[in-house]
N, C-alpha and C positions, 0 to 999 in steps of 0.2 A: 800203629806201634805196639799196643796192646790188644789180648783177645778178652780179657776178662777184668772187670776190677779187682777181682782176686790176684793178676798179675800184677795190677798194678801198683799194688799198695806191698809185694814182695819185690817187686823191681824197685823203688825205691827207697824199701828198708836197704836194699842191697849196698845202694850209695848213702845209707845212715839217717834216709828222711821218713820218719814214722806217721804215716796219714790214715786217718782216721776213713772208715766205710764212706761216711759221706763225700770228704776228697777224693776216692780213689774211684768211686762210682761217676761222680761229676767229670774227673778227667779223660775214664774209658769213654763214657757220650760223647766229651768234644771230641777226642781221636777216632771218634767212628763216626762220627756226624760231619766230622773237619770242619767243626766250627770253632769261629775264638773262645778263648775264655778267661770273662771277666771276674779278675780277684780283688774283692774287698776287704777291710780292713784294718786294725789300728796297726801302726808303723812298729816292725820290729816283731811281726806273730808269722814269719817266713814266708811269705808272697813272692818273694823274689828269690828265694831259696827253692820253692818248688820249683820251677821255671828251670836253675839252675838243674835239680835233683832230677828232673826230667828227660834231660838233654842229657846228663850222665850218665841216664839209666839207660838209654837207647845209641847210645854213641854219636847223638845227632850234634850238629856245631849248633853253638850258640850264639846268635846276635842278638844286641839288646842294646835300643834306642833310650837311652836316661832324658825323660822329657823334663823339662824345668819352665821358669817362663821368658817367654822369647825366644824358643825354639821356634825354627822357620824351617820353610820348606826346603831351602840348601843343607840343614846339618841334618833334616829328617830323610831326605828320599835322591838327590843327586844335585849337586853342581857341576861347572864347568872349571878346567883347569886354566884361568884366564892368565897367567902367569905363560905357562906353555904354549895358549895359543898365539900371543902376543909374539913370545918368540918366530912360532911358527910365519906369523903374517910378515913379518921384519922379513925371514929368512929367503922367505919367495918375491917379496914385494916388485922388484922387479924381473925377473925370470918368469912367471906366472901372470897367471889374467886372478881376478880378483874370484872368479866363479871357481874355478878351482880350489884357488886357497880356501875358499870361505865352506869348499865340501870337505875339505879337509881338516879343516879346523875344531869342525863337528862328529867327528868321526870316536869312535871307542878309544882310540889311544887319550884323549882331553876330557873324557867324561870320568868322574870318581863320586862312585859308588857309595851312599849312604847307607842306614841300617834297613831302612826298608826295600829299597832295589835291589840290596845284595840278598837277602832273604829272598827276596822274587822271585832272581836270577839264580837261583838255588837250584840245581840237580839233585843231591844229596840230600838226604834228611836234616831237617834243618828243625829249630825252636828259635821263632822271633818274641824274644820279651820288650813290652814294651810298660817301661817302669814308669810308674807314676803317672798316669795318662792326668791324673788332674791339677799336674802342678803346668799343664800347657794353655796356651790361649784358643781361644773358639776356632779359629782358623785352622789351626793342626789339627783339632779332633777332628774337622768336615775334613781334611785331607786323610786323617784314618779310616773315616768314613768309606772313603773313594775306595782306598787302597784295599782295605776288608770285606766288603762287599765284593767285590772283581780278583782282587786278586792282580791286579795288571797294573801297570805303568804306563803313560801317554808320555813318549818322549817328543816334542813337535819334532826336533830335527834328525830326530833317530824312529818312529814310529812307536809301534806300543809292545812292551815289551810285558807277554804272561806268563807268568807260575807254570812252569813243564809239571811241577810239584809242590802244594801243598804246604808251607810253613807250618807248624803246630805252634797258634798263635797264645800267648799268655798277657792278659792286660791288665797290672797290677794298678790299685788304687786306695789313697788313704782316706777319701772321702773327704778330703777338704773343699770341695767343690763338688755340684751336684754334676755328672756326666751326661749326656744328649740321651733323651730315651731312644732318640735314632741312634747310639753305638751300642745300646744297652741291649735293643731289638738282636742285633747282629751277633751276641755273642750267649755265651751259657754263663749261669753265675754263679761264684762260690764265694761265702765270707766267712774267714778266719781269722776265729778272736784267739783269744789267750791260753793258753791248753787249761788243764787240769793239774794240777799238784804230780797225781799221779801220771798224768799222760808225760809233765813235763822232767818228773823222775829219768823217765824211762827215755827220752829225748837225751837228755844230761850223759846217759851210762852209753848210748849208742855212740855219741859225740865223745865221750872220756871216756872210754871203758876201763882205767885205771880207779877211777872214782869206785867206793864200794856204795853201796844200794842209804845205805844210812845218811850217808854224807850228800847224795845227790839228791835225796828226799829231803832233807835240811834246807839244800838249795832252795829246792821248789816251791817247800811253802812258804818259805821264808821272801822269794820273790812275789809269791800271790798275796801274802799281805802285804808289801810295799805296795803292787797294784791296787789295793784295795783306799789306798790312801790317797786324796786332794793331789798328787804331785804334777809340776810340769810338765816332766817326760817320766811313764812307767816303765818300768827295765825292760828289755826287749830279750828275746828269746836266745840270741847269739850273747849279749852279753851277760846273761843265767849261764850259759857256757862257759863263759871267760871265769867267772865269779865259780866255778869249781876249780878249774886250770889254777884260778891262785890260789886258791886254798890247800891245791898239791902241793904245787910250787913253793908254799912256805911252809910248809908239813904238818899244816892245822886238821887233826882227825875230824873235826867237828866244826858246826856254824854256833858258836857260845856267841853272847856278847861281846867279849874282846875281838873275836874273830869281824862282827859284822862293823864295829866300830874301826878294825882297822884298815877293812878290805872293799867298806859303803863303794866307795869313787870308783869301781870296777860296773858296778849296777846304774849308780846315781850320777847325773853330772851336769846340776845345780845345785848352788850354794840352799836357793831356800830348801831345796829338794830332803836335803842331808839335815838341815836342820828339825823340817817336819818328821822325819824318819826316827832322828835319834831322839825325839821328844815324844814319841807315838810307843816307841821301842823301847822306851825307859835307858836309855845309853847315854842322857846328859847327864 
C-alpha cells in the first residue's frame, strides 16, 4: 500500500493522523513484509485510530473484530444460520432424502460471515483491526494464532477457504494482560504512549483547525499534567480534542482556571479524578 515511510506518514496526515518517524517506518515494514502489526499501549493514545487512518488513507474497507471476554469462535470467524437452516430442513422434510437436505443446508446461502472470514474472503484491499486482543480469553488468541499465521479458514463442511489477498492486519492492545509470545512472534511491534505537548498541539490544530496555535497549546499541556497526576483514567487523545471543540463552542479564547473548572468533565470522568485535579490545580 506504501512505497516509503515517507508516504506513509504523508498519507495519513492527509486523513489528519500525524505519526511520528518511528510509526510510519514500522508501518511501511509490516505492509511490505505483510506482516501483522502489534500495537501497544495505554487506552486513548490512537491505536485504534491508526487502524482506522490507514484504511482511509488507502481506500481500503475496514473490519474490525472488538474482542472483549467471552468472545468465541461464532462472533470471531463464522456461524451457521440455524434459524434458516431449520426452516430449510422443515421445508424438504418430506420431498427430499435427508442427504440432500443435509448438502444443502451447509451450503453459502446459511453460513454468516464473521470479521475474520469476511477479511479472508476479501478480494479488495482490506484492513482487519483487531481491537483489544487482550481483553479475550486464551482460546481466541490460539484461534488468531491459526488464522495469522496461514491466513486461511478450515470450513469442515465447506473446505478451507485462503486469503486470494492479504488483509493488512493491525492488533491493538492495552496491555492488561501479557499476550502469547507465540502471537507476539507473528507480528511486528509498535507502542504508543502519550504525545508530547508539542506533538499533541499540533494533533489538536490538524483535528480543529479553527482552534488558533495558543489555545491548542493550552490544551496540550494542560492535558500532560493532568497525565502526570495518580488519576483513574488519564484524558485520552480524542477527548484533548473534544476539550478544544468546547472551549469554541463556548467562546472561551483561553484555558484560565475558570475555563478548566468549568470544562474538567470533557477530559475527566471520575468523581475522585476531578477532585485530585482541582486540588493539584489550585481550582478548589
Amino acid at each position: 500500500m506504501f512505497s516509503s515511510p515517507d508516504e506513509v506518514a504523508r498519507e495519513l496526515a492527509g486523513v489528519q493522523y500525524l505519526a511520528d518517524p518511528a510509526t510510519a517506518t514500522t508501518l511501511f515494514v509490516a505492509d511490505s513484509l505483510q506482516r501483522p502489526l502489534l500495537v501497544e499501549g495505554p487506552a486513548g493514545v490512537g491505536k485504534t485510530e491508526l487502524a482506522k487512518a490507514v484504511a482511509a488513507s488507502t481506500g481500503a474497507e475496514l473490519i474490525r473484530l472488538q474482542c472483549y471476554e467471552g468472545l468465541d469462535e461464532a462472533r470471531a470467524l463464522y456461524e451457521w444460520n440455524y434459524r434458516k437452516q431449520l426452516l430449510r430442513i422443515q421445508a424438504g422434510a418430506e420431498s427430499e432424502g435427508w442427504q440432500q437436505t443435509h448438502d444443502d443446508i451447509f451450503g453459502e446461502e446459511f453460513l454468516l460471515s464473521r470479521p475474520l472470514l469476511s477479511a479472508i474472503r476479501r478480494d479488495g484491499p482490506t484492513v482487519l483491526l483487531i481491537d483489544e486482543a487482550d481483553k479475550t480469553d486464551v482460546e481466541v488468541e490460539a484461534l488468531l494464532l491459526e488464522v495469522l499465521a496461514e491466513f486461511q479458514v478450515t470450513i469442515p463442511e465447506l473446505g478451507t477457504v485462503t486469503a486470494t489477498r492479504r488483509p493488512f492486519v493491525v492488533v491493538t492492545s492495552n496491555a492488561t494482560r501479557e499476550l502469547s509470545e507465540a502471537l507476539k512472534r507473528r507480528c511486528l511491534y509498535l507502542y504508543l504512549d502519550y504525545p508530547t505537548p508539542e506533538r499533541e498541539r499540533d494533533i489538536i490544530r490538524a483535528q480543529v483547525p479553527e482552534v488558533d496555535e495558543a489555545l491548542a497549546e493550552q490544551v496540550a499541556r494542560t492535558a500532560a499534567t493532568l497525565r502526570a497526576m495518580e488519576l483513574k483514567k488519564a484524558p485520552s487523545i480524542a477527548e484533548t480534542i473534544d476539550w478544544a471543540r468546547t472551549l469554541l463552542a463556548l467562546g472561551r479564547p483561553e484555558l484560565d482556571e475558570d475555563a478548566i473548572a468549568a470544562t474538567l468533565g470533557v477530559v475527566l470522568k471520575h468523581r475522585s479524578d476531578h477532585e485530585r485535579a482541582a486540588k493539584e490545580l489550585g481550582l478548589a
